[in-house]
Wavefront OBJ file of the C-alpha trace (Angstrom):
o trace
v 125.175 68.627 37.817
v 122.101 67.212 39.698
v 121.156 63.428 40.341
v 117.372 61.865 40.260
v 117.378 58.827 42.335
v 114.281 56.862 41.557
v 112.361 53.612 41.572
v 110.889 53.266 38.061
v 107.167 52.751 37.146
v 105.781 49.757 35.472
v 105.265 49.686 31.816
v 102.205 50.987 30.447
v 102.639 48.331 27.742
v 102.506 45.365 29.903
v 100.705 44.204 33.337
v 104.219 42.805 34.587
v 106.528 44.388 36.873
v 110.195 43.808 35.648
v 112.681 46.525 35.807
v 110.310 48.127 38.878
v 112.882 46.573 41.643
v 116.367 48.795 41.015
v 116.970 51.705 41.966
v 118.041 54.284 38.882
v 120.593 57.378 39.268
v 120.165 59.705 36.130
v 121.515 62.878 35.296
v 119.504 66.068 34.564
v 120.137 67.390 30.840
v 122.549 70.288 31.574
v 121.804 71.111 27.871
v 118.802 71.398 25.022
v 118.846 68.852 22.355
v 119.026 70.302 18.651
v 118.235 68.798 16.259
v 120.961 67.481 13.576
v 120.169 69.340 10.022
v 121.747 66.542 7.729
v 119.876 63.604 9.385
v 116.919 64.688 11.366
v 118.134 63.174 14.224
v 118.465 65.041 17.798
v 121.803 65.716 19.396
v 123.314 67.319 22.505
v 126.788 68.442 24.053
v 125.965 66.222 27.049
v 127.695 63.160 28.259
v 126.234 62.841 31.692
v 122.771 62.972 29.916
v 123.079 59.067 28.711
v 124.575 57.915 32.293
v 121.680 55.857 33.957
v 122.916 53.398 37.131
v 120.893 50.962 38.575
v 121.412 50.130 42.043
v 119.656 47.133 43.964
v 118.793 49.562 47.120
v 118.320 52.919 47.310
v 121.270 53.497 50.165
v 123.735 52.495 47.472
v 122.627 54.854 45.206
v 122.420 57.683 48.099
v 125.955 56.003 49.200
v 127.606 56.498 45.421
v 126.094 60.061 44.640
v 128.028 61.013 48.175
v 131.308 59.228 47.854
v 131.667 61.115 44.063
v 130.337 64.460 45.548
v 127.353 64.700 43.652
v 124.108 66.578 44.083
v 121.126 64.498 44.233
v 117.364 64.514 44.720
v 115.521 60.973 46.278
v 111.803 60.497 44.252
v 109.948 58.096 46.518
v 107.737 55.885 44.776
v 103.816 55.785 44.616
v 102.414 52.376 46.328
v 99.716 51.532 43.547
v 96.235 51.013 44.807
v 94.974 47.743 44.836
v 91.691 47.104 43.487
v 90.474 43.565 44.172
v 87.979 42.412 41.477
v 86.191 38.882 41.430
v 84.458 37.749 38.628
v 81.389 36.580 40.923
v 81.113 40.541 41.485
v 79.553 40.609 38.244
v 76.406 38.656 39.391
v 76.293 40.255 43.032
v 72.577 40.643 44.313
v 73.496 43.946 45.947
v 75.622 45.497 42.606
v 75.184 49.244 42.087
v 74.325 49.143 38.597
v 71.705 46.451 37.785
v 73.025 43.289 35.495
v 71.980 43.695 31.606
v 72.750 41.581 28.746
l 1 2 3 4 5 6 7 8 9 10 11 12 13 14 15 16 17 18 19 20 21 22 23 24 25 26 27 28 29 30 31 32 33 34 35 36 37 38 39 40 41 42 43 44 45 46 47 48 49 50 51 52 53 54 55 56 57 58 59 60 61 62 63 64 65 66 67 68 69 70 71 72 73 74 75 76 77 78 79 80 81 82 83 84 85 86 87 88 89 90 91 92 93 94 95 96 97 98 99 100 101
């Protein structure tokens, strides 16, 4: 049974950051997903599949995984790039592609 510990992305849907801040401890699927013939809908054998922790720092979730004896793996997260835009850019005399209506 191994841990991901991991800070997660932004949503693609939205510019905000909310829910970016916690750390998350999730459990790898020990087991495929079938899918149920009666309904349509999928189902598995596995409990520790639907765990998901959030912790505010990623040395409590590194502290929990080792006080319950289990296997982890830290994901670091990606600093985005900032790309700093100003409208007046737009206009600039020295702009790389010339200004068209």
């Amino acid at each position: 049974m191994l841990a991901k510990i991991y800070r997660p992305a932004k949503s693609a849907m939205q510019s905000g950051k909310a829910k970016t801040h916690e750390w998350v401890l999730e459990f790898e699927a020990a087991s495929a997903r079938a899918p149920d013939m009666l309904v349509g809908w999928t189902q598995s054998s596995d409990m520790d599949g639907q765990v998901r922790l959030q912790f505010a720092s990623k040395d409590e979730a590194v502290a929990y995984a080792n006080a319950h004896g289990i296997a982890f793996q830290v994901t670091e997260p990606k600093t985005p790039r900032k790309i700093i835009k100003a409208y007046a850019d737009n206009f600039a005399y020295g702009r790389k592609q010339p200004w068209t209506h």
